[in-house]
N, C-alpha and C positions, 0 to 999 in steps of 0.2 A: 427157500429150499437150500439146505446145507449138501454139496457132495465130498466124500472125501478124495483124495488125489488119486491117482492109479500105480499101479505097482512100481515103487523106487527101485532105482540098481543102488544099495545100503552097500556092495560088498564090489572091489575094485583087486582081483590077483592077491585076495585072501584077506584085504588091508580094508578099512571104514572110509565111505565117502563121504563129509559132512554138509554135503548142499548137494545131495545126487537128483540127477533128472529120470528119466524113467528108462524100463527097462522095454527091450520088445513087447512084451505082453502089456506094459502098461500103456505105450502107445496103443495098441489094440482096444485095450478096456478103455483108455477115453473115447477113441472113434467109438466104439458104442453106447455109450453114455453119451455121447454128445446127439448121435440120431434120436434115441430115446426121447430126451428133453428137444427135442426139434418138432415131435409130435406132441409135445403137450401144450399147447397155445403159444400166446404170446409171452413172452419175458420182457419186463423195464430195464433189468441193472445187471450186470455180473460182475461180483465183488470176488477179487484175489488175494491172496496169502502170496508174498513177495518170493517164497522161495521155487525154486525151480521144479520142482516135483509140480506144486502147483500150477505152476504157467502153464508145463507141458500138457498136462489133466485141463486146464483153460483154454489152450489155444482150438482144439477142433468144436469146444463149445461155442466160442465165441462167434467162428464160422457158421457153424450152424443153425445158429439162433439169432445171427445178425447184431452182436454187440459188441462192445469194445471193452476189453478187462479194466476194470479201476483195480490199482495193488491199493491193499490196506495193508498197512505195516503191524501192526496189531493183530493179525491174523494170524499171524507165525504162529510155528506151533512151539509149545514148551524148550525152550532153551537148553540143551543137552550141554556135558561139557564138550571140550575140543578134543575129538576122537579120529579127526581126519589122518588116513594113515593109520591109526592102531589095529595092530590083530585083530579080527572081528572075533575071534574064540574069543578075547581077552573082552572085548566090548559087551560079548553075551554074557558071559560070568560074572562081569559087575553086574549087568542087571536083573542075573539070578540072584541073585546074592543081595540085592537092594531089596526084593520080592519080600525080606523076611525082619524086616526092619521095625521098632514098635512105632504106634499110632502116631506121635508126636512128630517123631521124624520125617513121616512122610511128607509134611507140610513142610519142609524145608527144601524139598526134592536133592540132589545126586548134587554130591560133592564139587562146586566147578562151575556148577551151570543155575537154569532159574529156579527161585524157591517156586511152589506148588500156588503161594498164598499169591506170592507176584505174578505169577499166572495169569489164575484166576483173575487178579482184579483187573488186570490190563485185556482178557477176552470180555468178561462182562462189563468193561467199560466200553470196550467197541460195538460192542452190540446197541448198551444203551445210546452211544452215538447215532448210531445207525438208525434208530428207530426215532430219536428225536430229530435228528437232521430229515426227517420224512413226517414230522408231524405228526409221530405214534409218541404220545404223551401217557406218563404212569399216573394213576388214580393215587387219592388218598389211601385208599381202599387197597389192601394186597393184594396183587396180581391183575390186576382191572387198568382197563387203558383205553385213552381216547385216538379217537382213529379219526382222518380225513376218510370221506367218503369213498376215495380209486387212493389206496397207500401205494399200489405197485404191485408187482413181483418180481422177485430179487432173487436172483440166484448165486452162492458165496460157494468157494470152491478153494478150500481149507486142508483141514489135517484131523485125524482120529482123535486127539487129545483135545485142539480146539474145538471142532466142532462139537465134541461132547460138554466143554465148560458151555458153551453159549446156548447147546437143549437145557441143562441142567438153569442154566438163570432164567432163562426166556421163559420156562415151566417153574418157576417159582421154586424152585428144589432147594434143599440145605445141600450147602457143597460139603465133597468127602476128598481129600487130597489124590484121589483116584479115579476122577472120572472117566476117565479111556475106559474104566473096566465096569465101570458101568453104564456107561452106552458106547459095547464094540462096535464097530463097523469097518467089516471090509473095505479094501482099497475099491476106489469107483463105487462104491456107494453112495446110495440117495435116501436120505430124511428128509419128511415135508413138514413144514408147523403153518399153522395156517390162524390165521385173527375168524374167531366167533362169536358173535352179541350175545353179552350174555348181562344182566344186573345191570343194566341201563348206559354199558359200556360195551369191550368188549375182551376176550381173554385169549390167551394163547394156548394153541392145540395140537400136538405132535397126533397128525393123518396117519402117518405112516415112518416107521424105520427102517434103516440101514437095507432100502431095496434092492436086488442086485438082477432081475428079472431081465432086467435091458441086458444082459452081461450072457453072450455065448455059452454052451458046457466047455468049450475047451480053454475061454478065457477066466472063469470063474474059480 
């Protein structure tokens, strides 16, 4: 189960925070994401994204689900340049302005920071970590995978960009240097993917997107 973080403080007396932790609301939106997933059975693992938006979205899970965060460094999400301090009007306008860039370039991503391609392969390497360090082994066969009988459940607690590269490999997809925009998901969101027998193996199945049901009207 992939969640995304809860709502970062991005913006400090007009200026860009470049490792921000959360905002009032988003400590709110984790306490409720974290009781949610407190009701849903048991969990094995909870895997973290090192940076602090993350922790903070981690720390009332971990509580209430009874685990202890493992950081994965690889988790990070997409490599922005160094903005800390700059104008946020100025920080928004590069990234309008980036919106309109031809196809090629996207894959290079923003001027400073990490290309799209280098991304990618360092989230869908960790995933495939992650599933072979657990005994989830890939088929010959595309998208087919040998599974131990109990693989776990695992719950990783990431960022919009990341956890959209790792739906897109996990589901076998062609990457597009844009995956944030094609699987949005709100702050404190939850995706489930789940392993199903299928051709004498089994495959990987997005249950459900970007839930946000656990999430109050006033927090949402």
């Amino acid at each position: 189960m992939f969640i995304r973080h809860a709502q970062p403080a991005w913006v400090a007396d007009g200026l860009g925070v470049g490792n921000p932790g959360l905002t009032d609301l988003g400590h709110i939106q984790a306490a409720e994401t974290a009781a949610r997933l407190a009701e849903d059975g048991d969990w094995d693992e909870l895997l973290v994204s090192p940076l602090t938006r993350a922790g903070e979205t981690a720390s009332p899970i971990a509580e209430a689900v009874g685990l202890t965060p493992v950081s994965v460094n690889d988790l990070v999400e997409m490599i922005a340049p160094n903005w800390e301090g700059t104008p946020i009007d100025q920080v928004y306008a590069i990234f309008q302005a980036q919106r309109h860039r031809p196809f090629e370039e996207w894959w290079e991503g923003l001027p400073g920071g990490e290309s799209f391609r280098g991304f990618h392969d360092r989230v869908s390497g960790a995933m495939l970590k992650i599933l072979n360090d657990r005994q989830v082994v890939g088929r010959p066969e595309p998208h087919l995978w040998d599974m131990p009988e109990d693989p776990g459940r695992i719950l990783i607690v990431a960022h919009g960009g990341t956890n959209a590269v790792a739906l897109g490999y996990l589901l076998g997809l062609e990457p597009v240097p844009w995956e944030w925009e094609r699987f949005k998901s709100p702050h404190s969101s939850i995706s489930r993917i789940e392993a199903t027998p299928l051709a004498g193996a089994h495959i990987l199945a997005l249950t459900s997107f970007a839930e946000v049901g656990q999430l109050s009207e006033v927090t949402y």
